[in-house]
DOKE-530438 format. One record per residue: residue in three letters; x, y, z of N, C-alpha, C in turn. Coordinates in pm, whole numbers, padded with zeros to 5 digits, always signed. Layout:
BEGIN
ALAXYZXYZXYZ;...
***
This chain:
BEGIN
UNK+08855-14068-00574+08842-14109-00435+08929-14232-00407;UNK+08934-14315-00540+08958-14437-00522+09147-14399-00471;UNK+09193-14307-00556+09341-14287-00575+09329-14191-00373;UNK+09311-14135-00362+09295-14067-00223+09315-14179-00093;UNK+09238-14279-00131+09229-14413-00054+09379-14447-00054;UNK+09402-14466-00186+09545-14579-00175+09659-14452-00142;UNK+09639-14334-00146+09772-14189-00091+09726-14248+00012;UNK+09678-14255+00102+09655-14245+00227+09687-14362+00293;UNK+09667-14487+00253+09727-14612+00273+09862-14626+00275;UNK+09936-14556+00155+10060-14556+00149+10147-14493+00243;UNK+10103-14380+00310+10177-14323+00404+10071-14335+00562;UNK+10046-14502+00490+10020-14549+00678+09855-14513+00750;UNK+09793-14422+00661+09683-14444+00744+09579-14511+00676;UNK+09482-14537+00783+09370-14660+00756+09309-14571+00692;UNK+09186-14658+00634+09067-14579+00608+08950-14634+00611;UNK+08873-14593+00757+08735-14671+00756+08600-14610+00692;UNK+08521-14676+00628+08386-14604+00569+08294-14675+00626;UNK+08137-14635+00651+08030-14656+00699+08012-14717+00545;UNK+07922-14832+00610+07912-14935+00467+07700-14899+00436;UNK+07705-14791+00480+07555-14737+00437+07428-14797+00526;UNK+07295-14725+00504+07162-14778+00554+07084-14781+00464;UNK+07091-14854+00374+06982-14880+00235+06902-14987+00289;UNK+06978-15079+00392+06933-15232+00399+06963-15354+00312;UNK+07029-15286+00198+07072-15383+00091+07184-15504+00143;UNK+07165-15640+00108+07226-15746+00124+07313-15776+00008;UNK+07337-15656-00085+07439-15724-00207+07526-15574-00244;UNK+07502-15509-00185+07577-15365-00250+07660-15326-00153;UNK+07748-15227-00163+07816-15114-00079+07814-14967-00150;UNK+07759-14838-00075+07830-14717-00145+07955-14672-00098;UNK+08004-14551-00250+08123-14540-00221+08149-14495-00079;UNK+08226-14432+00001+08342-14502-00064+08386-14632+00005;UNK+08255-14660+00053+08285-14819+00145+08315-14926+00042;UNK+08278-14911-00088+08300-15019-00186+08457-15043-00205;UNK+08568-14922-00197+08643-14916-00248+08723-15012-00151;UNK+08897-15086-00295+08919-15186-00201+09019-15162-00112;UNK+09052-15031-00141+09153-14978-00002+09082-14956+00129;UNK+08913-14927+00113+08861-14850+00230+08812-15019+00339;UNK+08789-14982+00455+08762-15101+00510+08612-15052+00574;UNK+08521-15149+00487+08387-15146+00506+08315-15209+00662;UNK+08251-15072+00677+08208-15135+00882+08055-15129+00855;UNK+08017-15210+00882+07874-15228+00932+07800-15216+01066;UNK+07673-15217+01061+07608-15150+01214+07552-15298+01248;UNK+07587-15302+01415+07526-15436+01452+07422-15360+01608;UNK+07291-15418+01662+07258-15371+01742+07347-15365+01887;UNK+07353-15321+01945+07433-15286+02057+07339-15342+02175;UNK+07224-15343+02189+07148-15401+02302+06996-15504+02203;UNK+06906-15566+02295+06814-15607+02281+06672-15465+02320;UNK+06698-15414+02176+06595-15298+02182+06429-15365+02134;UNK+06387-15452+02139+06258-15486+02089+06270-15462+01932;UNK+06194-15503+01929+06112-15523+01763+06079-15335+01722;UNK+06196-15344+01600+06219-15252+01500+06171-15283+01403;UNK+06004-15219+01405+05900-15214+01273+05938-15067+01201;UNK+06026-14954+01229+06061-14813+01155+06156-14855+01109;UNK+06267-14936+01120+06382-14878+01076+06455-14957+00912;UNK+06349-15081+00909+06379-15115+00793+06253-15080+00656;UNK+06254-15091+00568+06147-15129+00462+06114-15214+00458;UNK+05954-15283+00425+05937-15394+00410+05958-15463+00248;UNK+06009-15588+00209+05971-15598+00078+05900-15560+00006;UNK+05906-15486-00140+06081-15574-00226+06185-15411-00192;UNK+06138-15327-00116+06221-15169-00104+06301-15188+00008;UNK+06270-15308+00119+06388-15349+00182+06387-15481+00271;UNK+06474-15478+00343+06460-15702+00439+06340-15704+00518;UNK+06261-15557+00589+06176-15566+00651+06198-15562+00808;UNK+06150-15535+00863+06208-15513+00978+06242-15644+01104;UNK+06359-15550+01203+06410-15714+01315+06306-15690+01391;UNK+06219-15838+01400+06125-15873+01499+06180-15872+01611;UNK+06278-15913+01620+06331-15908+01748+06497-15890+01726;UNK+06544-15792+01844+06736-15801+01847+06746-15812+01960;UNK+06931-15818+01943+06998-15873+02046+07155-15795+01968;UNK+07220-15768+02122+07347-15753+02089+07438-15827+02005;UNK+07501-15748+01922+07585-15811+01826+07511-15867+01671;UNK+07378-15841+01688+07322-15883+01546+07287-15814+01446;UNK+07354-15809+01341+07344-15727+01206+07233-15636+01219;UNK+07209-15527+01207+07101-15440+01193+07058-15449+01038;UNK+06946-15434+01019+06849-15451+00911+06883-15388+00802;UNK+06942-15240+00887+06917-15123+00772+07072-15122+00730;UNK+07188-15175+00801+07312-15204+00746+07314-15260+00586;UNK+07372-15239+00499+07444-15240+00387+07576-15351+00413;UNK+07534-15466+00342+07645-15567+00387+07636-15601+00249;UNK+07756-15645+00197+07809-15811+00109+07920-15815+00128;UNK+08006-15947+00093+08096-16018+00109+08222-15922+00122;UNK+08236-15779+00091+08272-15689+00051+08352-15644+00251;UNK+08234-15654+00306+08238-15592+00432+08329-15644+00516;UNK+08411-15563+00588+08523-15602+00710+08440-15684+00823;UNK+08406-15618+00846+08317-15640+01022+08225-15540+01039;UNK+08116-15603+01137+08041-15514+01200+08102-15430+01353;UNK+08034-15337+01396+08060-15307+01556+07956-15238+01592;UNK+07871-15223+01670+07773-15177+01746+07773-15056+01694;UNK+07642-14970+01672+07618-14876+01583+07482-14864+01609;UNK+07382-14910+01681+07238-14914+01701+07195-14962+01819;UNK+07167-14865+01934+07142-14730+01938+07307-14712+02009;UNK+07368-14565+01938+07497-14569+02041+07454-14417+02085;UNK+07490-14340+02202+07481-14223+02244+07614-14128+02291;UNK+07615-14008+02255+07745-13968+02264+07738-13839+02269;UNK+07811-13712+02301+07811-13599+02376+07779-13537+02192;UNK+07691-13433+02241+07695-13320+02126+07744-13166+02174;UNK+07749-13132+02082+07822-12974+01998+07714-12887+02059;UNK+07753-12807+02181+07673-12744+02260+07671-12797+02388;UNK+07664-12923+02421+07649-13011+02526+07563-13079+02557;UNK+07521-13139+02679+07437-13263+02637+07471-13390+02553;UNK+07372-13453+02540+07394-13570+02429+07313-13633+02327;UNK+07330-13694+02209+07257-13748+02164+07225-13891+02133;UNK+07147-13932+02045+07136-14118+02033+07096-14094+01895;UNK+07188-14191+01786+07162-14209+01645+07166-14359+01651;UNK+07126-14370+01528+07126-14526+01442+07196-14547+01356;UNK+07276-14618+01342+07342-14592+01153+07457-14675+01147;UNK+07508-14682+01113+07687-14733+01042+07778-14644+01026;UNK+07741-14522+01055+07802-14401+01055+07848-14408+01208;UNK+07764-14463+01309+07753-14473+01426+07906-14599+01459;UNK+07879-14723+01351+07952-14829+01420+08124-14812+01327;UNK+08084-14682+01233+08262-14705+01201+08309-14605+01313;UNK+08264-14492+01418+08307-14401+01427+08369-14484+01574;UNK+08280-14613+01644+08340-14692+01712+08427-14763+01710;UNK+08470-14817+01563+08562-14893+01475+08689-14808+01493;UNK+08643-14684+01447+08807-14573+01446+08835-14554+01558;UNK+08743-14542+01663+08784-14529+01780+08907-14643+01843;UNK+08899-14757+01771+08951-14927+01816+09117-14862+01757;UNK+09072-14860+01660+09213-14821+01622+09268-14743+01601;UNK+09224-14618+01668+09301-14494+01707+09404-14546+01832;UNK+09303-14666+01934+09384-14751+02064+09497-14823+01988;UNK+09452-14881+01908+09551-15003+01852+09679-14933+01770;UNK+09681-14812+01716+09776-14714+01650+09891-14661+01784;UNK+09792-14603+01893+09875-14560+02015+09983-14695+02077;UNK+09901-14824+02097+09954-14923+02149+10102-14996+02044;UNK+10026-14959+01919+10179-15029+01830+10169-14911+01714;UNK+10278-14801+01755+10278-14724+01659+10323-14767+01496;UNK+10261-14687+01454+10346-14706+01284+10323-14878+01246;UNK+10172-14957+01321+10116-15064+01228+10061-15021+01099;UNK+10106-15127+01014+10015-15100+00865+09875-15101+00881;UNK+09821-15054+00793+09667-15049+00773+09635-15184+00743;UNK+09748-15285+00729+09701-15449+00663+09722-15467+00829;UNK+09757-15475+00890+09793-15513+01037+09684-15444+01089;UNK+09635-15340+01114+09548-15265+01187+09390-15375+01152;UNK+09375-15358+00972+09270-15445+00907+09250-15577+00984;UNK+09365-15642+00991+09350-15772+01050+09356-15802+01231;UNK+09378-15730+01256+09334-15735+01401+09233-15699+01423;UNK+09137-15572+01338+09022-15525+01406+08916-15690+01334;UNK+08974-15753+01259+08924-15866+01234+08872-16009+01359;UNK+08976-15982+01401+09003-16070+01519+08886-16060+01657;UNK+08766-16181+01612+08710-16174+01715+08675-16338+01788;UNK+08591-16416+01828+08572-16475+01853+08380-16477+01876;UNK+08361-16361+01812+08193-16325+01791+08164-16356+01672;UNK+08078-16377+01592+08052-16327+01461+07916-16344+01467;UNK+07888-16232+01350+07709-16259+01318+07696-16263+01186;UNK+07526-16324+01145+07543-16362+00998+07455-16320+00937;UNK+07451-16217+00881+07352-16105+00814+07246-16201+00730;UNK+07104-16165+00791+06980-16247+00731+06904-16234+00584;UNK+07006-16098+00566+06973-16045+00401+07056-16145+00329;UNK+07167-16174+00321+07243-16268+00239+07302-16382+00286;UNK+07298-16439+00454+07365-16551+00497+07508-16550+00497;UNK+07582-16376+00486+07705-16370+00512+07738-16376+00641;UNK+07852-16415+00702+07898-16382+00873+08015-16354+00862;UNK+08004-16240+00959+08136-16141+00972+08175-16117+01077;UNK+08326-16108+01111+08340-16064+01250+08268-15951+01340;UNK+08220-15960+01461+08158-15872+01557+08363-15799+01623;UNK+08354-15664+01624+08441-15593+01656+08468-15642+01796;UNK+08580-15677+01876+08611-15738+02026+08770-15593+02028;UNK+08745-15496+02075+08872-15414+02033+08957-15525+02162;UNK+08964-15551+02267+09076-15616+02340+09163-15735+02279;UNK+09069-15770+02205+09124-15908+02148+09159-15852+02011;UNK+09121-15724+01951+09253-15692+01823+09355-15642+01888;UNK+09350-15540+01987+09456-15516+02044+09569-15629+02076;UNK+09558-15730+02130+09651-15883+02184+09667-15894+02002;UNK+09598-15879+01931+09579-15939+01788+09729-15824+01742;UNK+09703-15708+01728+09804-15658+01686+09947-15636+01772;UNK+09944-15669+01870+10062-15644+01951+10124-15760+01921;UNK+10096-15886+01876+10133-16019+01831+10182-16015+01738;UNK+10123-15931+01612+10165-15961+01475+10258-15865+01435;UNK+10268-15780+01544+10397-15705+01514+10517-15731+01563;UNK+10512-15843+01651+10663-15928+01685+10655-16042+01604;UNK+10759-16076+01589+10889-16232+01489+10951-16140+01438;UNK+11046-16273+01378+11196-16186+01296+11163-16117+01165;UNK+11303-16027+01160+11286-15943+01028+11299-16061+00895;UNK+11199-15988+00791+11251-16051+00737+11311-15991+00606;UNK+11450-16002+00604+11500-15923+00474+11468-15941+00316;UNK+11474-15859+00253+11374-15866+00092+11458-15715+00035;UNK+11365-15738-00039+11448-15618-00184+11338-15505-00119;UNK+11274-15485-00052+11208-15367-00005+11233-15341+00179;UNK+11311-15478+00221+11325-15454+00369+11491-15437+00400;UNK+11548-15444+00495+11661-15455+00518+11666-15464+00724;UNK+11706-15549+00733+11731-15577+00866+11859-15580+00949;UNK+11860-15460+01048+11994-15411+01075+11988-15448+01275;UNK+12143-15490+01296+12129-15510+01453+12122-15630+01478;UNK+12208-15718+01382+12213-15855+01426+12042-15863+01350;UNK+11953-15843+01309+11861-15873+01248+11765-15856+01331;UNK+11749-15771+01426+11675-15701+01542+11584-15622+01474;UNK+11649-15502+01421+11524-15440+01324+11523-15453+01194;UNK+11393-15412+01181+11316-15426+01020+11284-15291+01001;UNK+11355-15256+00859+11302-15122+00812+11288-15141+00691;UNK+11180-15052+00663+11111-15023+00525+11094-14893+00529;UNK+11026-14828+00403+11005-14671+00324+10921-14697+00232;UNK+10814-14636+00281+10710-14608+00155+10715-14471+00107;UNK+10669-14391-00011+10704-14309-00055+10526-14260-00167;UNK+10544-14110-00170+10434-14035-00233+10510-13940-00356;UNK+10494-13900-00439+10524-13814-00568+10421-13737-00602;UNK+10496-13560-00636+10381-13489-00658+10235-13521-00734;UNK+10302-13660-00835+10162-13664-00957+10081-13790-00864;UNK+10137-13801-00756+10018-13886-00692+10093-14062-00678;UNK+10159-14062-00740+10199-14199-00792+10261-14269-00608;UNK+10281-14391-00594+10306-14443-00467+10351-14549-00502;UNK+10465-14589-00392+10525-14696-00363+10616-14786-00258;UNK+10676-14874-00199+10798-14896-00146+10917-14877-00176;UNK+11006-14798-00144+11150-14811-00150+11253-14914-00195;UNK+11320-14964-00275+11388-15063-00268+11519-15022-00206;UNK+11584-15133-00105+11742-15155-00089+11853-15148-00235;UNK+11906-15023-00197+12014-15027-00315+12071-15132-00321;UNK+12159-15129-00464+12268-15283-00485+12348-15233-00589;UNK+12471-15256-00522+12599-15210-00632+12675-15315-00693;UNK+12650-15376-00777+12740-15483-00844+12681-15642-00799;UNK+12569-15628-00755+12496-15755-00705+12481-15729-00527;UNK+12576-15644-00496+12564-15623-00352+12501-15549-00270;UNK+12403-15524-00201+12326-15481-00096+12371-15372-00055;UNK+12359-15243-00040+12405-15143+00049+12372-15134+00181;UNK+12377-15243+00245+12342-15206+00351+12453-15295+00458;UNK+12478-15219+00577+12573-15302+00658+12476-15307+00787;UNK+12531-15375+00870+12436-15386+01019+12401-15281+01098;UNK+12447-15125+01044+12392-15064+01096+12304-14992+01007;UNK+12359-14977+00886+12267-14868+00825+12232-14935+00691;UNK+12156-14861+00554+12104-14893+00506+12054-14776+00408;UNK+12087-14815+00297+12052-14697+00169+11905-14783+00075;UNK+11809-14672+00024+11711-14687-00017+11696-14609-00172;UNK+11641-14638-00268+11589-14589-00387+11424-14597-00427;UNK+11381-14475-00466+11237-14506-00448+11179-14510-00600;UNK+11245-14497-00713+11201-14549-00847+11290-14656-00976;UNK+11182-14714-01010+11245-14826-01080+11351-14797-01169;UNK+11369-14671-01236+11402-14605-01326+11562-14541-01278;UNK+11568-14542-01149+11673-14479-01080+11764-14540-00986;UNK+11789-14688-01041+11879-14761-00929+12005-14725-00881;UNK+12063-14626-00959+12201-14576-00934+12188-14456-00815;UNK+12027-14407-00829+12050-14277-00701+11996-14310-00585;UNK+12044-14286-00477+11954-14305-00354+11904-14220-00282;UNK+11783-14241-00218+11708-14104-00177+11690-14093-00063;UNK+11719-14230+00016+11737-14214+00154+11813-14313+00252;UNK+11861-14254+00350+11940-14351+00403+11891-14375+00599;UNK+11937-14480+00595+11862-14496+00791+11994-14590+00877;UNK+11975-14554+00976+12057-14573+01036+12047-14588+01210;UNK+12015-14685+01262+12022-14795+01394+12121-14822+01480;UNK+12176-14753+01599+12254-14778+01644+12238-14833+01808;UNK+12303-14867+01803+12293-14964+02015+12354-14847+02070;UNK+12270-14779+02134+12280-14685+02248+12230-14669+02351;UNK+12256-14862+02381+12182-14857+02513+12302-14834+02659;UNK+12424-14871+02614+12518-14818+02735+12509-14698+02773;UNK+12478-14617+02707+12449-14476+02693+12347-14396+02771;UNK+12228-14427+02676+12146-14389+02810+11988-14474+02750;UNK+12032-14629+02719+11931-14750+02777+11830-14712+02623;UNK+11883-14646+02538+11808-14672+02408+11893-14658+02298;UNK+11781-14752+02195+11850-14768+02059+11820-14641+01959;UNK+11912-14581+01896+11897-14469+01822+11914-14489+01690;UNK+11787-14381+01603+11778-14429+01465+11798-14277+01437;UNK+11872-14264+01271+11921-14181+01205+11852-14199+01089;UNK+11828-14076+00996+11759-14070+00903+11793-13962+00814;UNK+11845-13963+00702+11859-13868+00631+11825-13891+00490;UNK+11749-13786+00433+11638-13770+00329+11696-13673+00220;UNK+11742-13705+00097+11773-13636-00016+11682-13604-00121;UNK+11518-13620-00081+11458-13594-00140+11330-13525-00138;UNK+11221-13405-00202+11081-13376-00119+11022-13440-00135;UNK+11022-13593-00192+10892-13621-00234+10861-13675-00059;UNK+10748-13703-00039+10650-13768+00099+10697-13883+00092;UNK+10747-13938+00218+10783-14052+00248+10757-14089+00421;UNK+10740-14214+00480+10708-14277+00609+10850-14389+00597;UNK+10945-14357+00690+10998-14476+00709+10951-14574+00847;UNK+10953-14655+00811+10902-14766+00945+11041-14818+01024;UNK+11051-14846+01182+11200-14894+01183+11063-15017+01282;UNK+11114-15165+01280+11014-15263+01382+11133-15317+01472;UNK+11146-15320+01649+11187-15395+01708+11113-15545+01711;UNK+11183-15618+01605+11135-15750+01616+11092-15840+01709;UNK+11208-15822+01838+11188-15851+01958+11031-15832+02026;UNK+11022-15668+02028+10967-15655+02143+10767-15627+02051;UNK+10843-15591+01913+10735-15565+01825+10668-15426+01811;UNK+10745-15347+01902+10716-15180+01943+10815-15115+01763;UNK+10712-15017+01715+10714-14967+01594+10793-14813+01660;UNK+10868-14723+01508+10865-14574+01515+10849-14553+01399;UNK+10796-14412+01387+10748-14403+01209+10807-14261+01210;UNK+10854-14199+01093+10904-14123+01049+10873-14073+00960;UNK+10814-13918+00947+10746-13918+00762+10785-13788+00763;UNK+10772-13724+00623+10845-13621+00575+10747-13595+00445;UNK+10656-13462+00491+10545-13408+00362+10584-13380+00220;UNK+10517-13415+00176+10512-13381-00012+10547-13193-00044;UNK+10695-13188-00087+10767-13136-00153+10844-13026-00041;UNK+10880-13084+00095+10965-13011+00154+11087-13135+00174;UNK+11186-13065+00187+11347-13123+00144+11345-13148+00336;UNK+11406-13303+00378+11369-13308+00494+11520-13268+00583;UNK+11477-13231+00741+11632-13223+00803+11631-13355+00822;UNK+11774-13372+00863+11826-13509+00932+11804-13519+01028;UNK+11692-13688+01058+11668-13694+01206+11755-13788+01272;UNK+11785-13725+01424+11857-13821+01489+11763-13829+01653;UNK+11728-13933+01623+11628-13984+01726+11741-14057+01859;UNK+11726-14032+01946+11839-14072+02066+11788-14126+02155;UNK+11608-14146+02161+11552-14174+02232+11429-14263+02158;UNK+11483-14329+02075+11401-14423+01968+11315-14514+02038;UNK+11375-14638+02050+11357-14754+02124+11402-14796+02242;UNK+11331-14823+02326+11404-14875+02453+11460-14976+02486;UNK+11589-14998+02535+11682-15115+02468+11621-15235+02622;UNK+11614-15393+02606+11531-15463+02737+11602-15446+02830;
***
């Protein structure tokens, strides 16, 4: 599970888990424990009165909230230090399978609100990392502090991760042995990469004789340590905004293994992502309508 987590990270997507209803103040189950997955907890959503059902009383659990209020850890949540954030999860109501609707309790309840945040925050800045996505849904100005262990964790504010991630995806590129920044240093591109036996990684910028393959427009990549002489993919950024008012990215792939290239307008902080499945040989993309030039 644990290896499933980090495939899935690698080619860009999150992964949220319900951090359980045991009530426990020191545990997580899988796969909320794991440290790729990002653990959500249930916080009450309104001031429902005094919940004598929903917890155990000592030593089988915290016992139940005499009293709630929006935004405060629910009883039967599964928290330690472990946990991302909470988000409302008790009582939430929502259309069922047949029609009509229903009302549950759970953490099952407050990640499915959580994914919901950043299904918004994915549309708004495409092709953010799951470390960028992580840290904005972080971003609140709420927090509550679970009475089982005296931890406090952010309360979910999706508007304010949203401003959170649209922020941290603008400043300059910054060039490295896994980035390369083309366009006067406008964009930032990277390549992460998947292999049939599972294995994952970043791309490095080729180098021939100490020198960089890359010029201001384009840019050659190698995706194993073992293979600095071959390259497996190449990208390519061009100003086509006289043209018709966008910047166009090129992409061509010499290899099946699964790969996501990222291209970032530093400027404006607007992402495009590019990926190519595990063991088909990719066409060459020429995107003409990439980025929109200001």
């Amino acid at each position: 599970m644990a290896a499933a987590v980090a495939n899935l990270r690698t080619l860009g997507i999150p992964v949220l888990a319900a951090s359980g209803n045991r009530g426990s103040g020191t545990s997580l189950p899988a796969p909320a424990c794991l440290s790729g997955a990002l653990a959500i907890g249930a916080a009450w959503d309104a001031d429902v009165g005094y919940q004598g059902t929903m917890c155990l009383p000592p030593p089988d659990g915290p016992g139940p909230d005499v009293t709630t209020a929006p935004g405060q850890v629910a009883c039967f949540s599964d928290t330690n230090a472990e946990l991302a954030l909470v988000a409302p999860g008790a009582p939430v109501t929502s259309t069922r399978r047949g029609g009509g609707s229903v009302t549950f309790y759970g953490t099952s309840m407050a990640t499915a609100v959580a994914s919901g945040c950043t299904a918004l925050l994915r549309e708004a800045v495409p092709g953010a990392s799951p470390d960028l996505l992580a840290t904005a849904l972080r971003t609140s100005t709420r927090a509550s502090t679970d009475r089982k262990n005296g931890i406090t964790f952010p309360l979910l504010d999706c508007p304010r991760a949203l401003a959170a991630a649209r922020a941290a995806s603008t400043g300059p590129c910054v060039r490295g042995p896994r980035t390369a920044c083309l366009l006067g240093g406008r964009f930032e591109v990277g390549v992460t990469w998947l292999s049939d036996g599972g294995a994952t990684g970043e791309a490095k910028v080729m180098s021939f004789g100490g020198q960089r393959t890359e010029s201001d427009q384009s840019v050659f990549f190698y995706f194993f340590d073992d293979q600095p002489a071959n390259f497996e993919m190449g990208v390519k950024v061009l100003d086509g905004c006289p043209i018709n008012g966008q910047f166009w990215i090129f992409i061509s792939g010499l290899t099946n293994r699964a790969f996501t290239v990222q291209v970032r307008d530093s400027q404006t902080g607007r992402i495009r992502t590019y990926t190519n499945p595990l063991g088909t040989y990719p066409q060459t993309v020429g995107d003409t309508d990439a980025l929109t030039c200001p």
